[in-house]
TIGUDREN-961591 format. One record per residue (C-alpha): residue in three letters; x, y, z. Coordinates in Angstrom, 1 decimal, m for minus. Layout:
<pts>
aa ALA; x X; y Y; z Z
...
</pts>
This chain:
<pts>
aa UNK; x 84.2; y 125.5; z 65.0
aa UNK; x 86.9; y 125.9; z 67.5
aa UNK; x 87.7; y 124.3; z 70.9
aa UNK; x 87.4; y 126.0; z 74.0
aa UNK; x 91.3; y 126.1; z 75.8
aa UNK; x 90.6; y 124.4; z 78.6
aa UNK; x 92.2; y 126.6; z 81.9
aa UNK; x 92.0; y 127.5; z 85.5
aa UNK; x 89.7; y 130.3; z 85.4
aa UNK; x 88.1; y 132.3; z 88.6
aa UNK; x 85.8; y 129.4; z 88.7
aa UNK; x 88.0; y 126.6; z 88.4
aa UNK; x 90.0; y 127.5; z 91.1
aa UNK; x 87.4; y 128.3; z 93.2
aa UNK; x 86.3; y 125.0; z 92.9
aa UNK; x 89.6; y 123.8; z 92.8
aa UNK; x 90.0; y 125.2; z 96.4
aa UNK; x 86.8; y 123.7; z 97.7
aa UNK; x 88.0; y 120.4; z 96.3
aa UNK; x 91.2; y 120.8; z 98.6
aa UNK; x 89.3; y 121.4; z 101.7
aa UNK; x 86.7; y 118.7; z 101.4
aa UNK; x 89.5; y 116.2; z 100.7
aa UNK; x 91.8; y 117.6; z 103.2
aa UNK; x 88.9; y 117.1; z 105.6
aa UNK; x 88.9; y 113.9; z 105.2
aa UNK; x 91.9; y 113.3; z 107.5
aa UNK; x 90.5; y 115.7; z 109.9
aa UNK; x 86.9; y 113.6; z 109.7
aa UNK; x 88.6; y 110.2; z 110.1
aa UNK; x 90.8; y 111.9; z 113.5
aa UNK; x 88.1; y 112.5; z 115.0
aa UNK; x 85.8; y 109.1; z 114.3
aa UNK; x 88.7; y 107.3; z 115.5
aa UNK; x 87.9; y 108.4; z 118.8
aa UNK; x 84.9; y 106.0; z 118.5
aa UNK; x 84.8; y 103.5; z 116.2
aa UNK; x 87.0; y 101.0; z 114.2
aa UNK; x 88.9; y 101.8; z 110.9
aa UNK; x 86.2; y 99.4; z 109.0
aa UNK; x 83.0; y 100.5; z 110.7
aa UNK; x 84.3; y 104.3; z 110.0
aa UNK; x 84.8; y 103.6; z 105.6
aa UNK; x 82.0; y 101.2; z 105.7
aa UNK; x 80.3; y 104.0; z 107.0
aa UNK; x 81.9; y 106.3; z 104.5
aa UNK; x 81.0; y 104.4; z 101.3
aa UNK; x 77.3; y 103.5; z 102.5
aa UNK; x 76.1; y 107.5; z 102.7
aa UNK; x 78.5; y 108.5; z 99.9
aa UNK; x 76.8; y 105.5; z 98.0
aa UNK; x 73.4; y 106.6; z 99.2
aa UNK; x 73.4; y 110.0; z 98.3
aa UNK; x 75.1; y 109.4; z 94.7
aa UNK; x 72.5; y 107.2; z 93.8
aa UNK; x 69.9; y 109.6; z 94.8
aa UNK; x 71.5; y 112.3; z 92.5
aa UNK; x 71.7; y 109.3; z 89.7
aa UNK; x 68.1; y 109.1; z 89.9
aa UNK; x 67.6; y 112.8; z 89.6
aa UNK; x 70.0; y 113.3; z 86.8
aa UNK; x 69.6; y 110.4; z 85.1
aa UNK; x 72.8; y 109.4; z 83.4
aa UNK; x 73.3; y 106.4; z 81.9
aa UNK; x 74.2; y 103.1; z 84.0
aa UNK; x 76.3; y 100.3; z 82.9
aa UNK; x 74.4; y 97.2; z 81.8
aa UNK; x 77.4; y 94.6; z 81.2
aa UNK; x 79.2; y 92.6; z 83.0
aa UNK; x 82.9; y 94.0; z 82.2
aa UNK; x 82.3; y 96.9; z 83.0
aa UNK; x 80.8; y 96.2; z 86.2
aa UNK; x 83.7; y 93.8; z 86.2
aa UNK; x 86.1; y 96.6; z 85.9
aa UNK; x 84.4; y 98.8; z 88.4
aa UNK; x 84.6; y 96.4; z 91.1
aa UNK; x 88.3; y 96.4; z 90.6
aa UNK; x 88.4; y 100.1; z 90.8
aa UNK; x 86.4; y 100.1; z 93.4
aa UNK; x 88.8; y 97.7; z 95.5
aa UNK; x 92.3; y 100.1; z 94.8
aa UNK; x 90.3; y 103.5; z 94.7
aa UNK; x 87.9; y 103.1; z 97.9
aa UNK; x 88.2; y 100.0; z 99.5
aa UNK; x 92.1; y 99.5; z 99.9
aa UNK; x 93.1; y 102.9; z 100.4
aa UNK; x 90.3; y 104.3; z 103.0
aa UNK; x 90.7; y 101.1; z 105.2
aa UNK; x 94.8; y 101.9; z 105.0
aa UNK; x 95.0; y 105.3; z 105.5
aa UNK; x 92.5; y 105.1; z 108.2
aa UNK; x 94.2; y 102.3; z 110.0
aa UNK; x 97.5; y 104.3; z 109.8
aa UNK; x 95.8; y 107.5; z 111.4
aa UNK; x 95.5; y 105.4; z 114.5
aa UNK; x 99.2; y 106.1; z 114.6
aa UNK; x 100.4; y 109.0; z 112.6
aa UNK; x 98.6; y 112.9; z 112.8
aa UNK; x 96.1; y 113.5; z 109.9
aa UNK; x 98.5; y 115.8; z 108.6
aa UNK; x 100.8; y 113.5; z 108.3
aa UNK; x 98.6; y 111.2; z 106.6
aa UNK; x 97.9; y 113.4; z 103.9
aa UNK; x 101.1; y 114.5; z 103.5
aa UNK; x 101.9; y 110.2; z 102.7
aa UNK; x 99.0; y 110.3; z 100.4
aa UNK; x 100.1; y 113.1; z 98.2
aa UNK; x 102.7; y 110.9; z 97.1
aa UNK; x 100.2; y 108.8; z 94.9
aa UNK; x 101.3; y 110.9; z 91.7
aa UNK; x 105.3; y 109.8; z 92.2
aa UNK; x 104.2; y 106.1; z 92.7
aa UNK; x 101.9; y 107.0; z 89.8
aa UNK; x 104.6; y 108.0; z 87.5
aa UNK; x 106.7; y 105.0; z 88.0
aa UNK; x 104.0; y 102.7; z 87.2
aa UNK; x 103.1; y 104.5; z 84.0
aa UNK; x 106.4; y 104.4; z 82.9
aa UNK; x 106.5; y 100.7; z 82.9
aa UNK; x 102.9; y 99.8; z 82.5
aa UNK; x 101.7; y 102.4; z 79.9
aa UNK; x 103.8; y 103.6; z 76.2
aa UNK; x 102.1; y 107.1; z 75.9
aa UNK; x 103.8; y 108.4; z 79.6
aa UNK; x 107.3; y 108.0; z 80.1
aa UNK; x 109.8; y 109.1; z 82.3
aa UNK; x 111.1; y 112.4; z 81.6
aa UNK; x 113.4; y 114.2; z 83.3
aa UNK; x 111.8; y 116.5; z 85.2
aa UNK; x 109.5; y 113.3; z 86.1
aa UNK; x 112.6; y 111.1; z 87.5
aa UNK; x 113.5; y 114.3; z 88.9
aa UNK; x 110.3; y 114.6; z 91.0
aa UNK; x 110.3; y 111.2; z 91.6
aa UNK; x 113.4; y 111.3; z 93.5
aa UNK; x 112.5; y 114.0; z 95.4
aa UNK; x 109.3; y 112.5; z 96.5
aa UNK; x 111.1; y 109.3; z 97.6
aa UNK; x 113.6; y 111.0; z 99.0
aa UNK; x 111.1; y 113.1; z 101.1
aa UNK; x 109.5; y 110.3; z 102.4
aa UNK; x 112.5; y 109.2; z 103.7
aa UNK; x 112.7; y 112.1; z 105.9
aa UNK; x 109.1; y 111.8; z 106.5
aa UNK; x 109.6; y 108.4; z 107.9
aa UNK; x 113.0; y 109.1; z 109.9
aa UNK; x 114.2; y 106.5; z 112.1
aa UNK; x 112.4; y 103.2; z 111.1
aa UNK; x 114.3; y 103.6; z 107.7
aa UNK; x 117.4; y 102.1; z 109.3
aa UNK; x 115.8; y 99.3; z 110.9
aa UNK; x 113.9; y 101.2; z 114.2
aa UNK; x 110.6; y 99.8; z 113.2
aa UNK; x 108.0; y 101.5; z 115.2
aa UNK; x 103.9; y 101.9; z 115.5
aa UNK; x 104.6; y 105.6; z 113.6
aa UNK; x 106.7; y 103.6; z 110.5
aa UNK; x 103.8; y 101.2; z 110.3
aa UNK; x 101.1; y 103.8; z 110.3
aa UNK; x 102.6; y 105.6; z 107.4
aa UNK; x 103.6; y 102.4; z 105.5
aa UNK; x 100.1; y 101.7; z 105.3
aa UNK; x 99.4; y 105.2; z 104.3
aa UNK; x 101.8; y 105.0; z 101.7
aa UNK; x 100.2; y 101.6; z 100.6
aa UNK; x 97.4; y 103.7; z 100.2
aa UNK; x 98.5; y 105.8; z 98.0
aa UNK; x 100.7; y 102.9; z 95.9
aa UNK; x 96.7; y 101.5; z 95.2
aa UNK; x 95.8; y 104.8; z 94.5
aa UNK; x 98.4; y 105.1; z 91.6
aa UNK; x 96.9; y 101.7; z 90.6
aa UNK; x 93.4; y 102.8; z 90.0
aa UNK; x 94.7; y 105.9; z 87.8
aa UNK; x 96.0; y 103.9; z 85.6
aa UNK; x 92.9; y 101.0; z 86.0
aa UNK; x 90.4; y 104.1; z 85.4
aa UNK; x 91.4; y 104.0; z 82.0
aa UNK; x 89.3; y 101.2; z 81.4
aa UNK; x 86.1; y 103.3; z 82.7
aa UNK; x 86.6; y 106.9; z 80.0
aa UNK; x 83.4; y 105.1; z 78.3
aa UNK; x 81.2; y 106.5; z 81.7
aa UNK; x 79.5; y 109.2; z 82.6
aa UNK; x 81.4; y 110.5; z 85.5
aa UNK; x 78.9; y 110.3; z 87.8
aa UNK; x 77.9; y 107.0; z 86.7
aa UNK; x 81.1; y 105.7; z 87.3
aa UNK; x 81.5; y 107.4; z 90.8
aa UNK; x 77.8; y 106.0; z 91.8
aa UNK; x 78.8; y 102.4; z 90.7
aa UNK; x 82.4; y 102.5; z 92.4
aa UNK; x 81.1; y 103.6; z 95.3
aa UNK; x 78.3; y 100.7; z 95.4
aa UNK; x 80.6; y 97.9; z 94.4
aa UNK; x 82.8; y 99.4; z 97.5
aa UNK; x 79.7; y 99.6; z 99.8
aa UNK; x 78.6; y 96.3; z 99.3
aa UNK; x 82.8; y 95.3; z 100.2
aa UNK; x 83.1; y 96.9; z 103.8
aa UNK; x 79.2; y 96.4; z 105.1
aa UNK; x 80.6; y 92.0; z 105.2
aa UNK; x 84.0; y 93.3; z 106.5
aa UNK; x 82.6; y 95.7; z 109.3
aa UNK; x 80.5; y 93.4; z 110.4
aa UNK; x 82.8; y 90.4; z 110.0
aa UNK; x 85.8; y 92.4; z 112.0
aa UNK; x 84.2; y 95.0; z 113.9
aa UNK; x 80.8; y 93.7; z 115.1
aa UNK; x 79.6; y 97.7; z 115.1
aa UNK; x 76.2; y 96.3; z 117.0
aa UNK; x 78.2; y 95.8; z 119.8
aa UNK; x 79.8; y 99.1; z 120.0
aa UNK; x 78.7; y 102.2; z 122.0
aa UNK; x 76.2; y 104.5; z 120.6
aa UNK; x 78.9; y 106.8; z 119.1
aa UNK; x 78.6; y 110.9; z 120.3
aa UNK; x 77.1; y 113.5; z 118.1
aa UNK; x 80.6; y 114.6; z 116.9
aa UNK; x 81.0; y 111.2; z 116.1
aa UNK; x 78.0; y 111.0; z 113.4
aa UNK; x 78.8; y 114.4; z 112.5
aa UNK; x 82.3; y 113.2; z 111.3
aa UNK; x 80.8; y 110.3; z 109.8
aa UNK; x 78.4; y 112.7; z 107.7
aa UNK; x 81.3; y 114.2; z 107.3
aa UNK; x 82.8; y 111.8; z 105.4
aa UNK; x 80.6; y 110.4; z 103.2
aa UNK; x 78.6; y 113.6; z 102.0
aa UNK; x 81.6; y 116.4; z 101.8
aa UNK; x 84.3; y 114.2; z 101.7
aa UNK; x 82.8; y 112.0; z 99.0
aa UNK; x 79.9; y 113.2; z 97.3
aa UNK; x 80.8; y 116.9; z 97.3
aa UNK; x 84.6; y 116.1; z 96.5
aa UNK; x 83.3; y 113.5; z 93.3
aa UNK; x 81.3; y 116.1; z 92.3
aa UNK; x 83.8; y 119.1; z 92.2
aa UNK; x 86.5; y 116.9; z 90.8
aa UNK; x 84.6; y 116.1; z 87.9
aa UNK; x 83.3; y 119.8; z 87.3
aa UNK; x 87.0; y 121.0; z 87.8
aa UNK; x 88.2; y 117.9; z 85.2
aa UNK; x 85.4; y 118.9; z 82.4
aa UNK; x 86.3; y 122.5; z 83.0
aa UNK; x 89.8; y 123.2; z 83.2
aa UNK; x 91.3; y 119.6; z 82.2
aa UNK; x 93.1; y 116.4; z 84.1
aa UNK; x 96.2; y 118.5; z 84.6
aa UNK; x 95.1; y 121.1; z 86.0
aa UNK; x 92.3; y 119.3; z 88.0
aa UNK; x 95.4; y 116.9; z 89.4
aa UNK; x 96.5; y 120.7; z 90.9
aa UNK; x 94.6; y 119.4; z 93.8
aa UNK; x 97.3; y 116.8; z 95.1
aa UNK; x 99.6; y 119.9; z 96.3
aa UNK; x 96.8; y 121.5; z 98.1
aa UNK; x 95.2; y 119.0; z 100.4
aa UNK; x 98.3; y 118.2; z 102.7
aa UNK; x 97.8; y 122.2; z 103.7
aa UNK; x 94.2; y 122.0; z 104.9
aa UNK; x 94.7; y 118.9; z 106.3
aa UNK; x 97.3; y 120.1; z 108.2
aa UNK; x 96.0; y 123.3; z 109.0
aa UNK; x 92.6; y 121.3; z 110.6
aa UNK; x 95.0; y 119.4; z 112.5
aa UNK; x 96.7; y 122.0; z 114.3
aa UNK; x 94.6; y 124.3; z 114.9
aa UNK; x 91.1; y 122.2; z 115.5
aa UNK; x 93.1; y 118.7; z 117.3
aa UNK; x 96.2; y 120.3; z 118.4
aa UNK; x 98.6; y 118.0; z 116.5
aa UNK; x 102.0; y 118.1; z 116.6
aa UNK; x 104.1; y 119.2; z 113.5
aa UNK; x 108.1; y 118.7; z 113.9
aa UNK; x 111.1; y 120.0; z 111.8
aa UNK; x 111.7; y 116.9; z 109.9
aa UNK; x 108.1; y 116.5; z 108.7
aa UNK; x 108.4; y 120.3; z 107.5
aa UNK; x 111.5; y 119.2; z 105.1
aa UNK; x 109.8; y 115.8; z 104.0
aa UNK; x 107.2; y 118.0; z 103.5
aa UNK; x 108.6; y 120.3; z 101.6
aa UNK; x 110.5; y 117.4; z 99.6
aa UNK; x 107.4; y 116.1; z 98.7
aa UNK; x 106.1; y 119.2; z 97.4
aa UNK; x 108.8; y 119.9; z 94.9
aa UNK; x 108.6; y 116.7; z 93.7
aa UNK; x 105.1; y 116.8; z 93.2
aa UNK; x 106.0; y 120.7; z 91.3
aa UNK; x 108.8; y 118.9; z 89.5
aa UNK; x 106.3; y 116.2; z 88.0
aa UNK; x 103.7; y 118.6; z 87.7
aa UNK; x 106.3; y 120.4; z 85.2
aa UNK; x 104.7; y 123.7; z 84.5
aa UNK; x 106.3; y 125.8; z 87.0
aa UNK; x 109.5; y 124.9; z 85.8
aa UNK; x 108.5; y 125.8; z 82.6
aa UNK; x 107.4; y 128.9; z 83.0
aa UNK; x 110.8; y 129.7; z 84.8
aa UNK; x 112.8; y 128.4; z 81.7
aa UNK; x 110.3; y 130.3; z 79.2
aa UNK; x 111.4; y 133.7; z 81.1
</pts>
């Protein structure tokens, strides 16, 4: 018997594609229900439909559901650096900083992932291509930040050091997930998504007393929808289809791809500004995401 090579095909990238628009439209989602509402009204909001509608595909599919305690244990801590933290950062620092931007910020998560694999885990090391890529990613953040790096601290520097804290937690529950391989994908994603629910509906309420808010405007809901069925369910369940098909490498493809469509909404739907030196952090950032990444680089040697 012989293993199937996992690859992109047609249908992997296809998916692969969708996976970078519903993700990437999540910075255009959150833009525009910041118009209305507060950043923890918007993820509670988020997490409560994206929990909804997972469980409602649990009960059709019928995978099997954690029973003990660890790993619920263990899921609540993903839940906190995978939904919780992140959304309520990156959603907070898009009161400040473009979507684009923000996305952009957030693809860093695999160069802060690196480093903390290098120190926390044996089996994935720094290599140098990796420290390469790191350096570059750091370097384009720098770029990406300007000013406040030399001390002119501004409402733009703290908008994208939260987004950047977002993706820091995000390179934290990579290497958590671990700890959850023993799931059924979509079990894990319904019970992450619970545990993170169950979080933000206190804090929303705690914080942003939504009751007392105005009704929000049909665009509003529609963002909100938005968010928790394309930019959740749909994304949970293409990553996982791309993951099975084509592999974790290959599926992680994704990370260089969402920064465009969410830039791309940004201009063209909100009219958001894009300068020169966000272009070159940009750019920075995307060769050190290739460098890490490592395949282009060694296609280019293998010629």
């Amino acid at each position: 018997m012989t293993t199937r090579q996992l690859s992109l095909d047609g249908t992997a990238w296809l998916m692969l594609v969708g996976l970078s628009l519903v993700w990437g439209g999540s910075f255009f989602f959150v833009a525009v229900a910041l118009e209305a509402l507060p950043p923890f009204t918007i993820v509670m909001a988020r997490m409560t439909i994206g929990a909804l509608c997972l469980w409602g595909i649990v009960f059709a599919l019928r995978p099997a559901m954690p029973k003990d305690r660890a790993t619920w244990r263990d899921l609540i801590v993903m839940a906190v650096f995978n939904n919780t933290l992140p959304f309520c950062l990156i959603v907070s620092g898009q009161i400040w900083i473009t979507s684009g931007l923000a996305s952009v910020f957030n693809a860093t998560t695999p160069v802060f992932g690196v480093i903390a694999a290098h120190f926390v885990t044996r089996d994935e090391r720094l290599t140098a291509n990796r420290l390469a890529g790191v350096l570059l990613g750091l370097t384009g953040v720098v770029v990406l930040i300007g000013p406040s790096v030399l001390g002119q601290i501004d409402q733009a520097a703290l908008g994208s050091v939260m987004v950047l804290g977002a993706a820091m937690s995000y390179a934290a529950a990579g290497l958590w997930g671990r700890r959850l391989r023993h799931l059924p994908p979509l079990s894990a994603a319904a019970g992450q998504a619970s545990c993170s629910a169950l979080m933000l509906i206190p804090l929303a309420l705690v914080f942003d007393r939504p009751w007392s808010l105005a009704m929000p405007a049909p665009h509003i809901w529609a963002a909100l929808i938005g968010l928790g069925v394309l930019s959740t369910v749909v994304a949970y369940v293409l990553f996982f289809s791309v993951l099975r098909r084509a592999g974790g490498s290959n599926a992680m493809l994704v990370t260089l791809m969402v920064p465009p469509s969410a830039i791309l909404l940004g201009v063209f739907v909100l009219g958001e500004p894009v300068t020169l030196p966000q272009i070159g952090g940009m750019a920075l950032v995307g060769l050190g995401l290739v460098a890490i990444d490592g395949r282009l680089l060694a296609r280019l040697r293998g010629r």
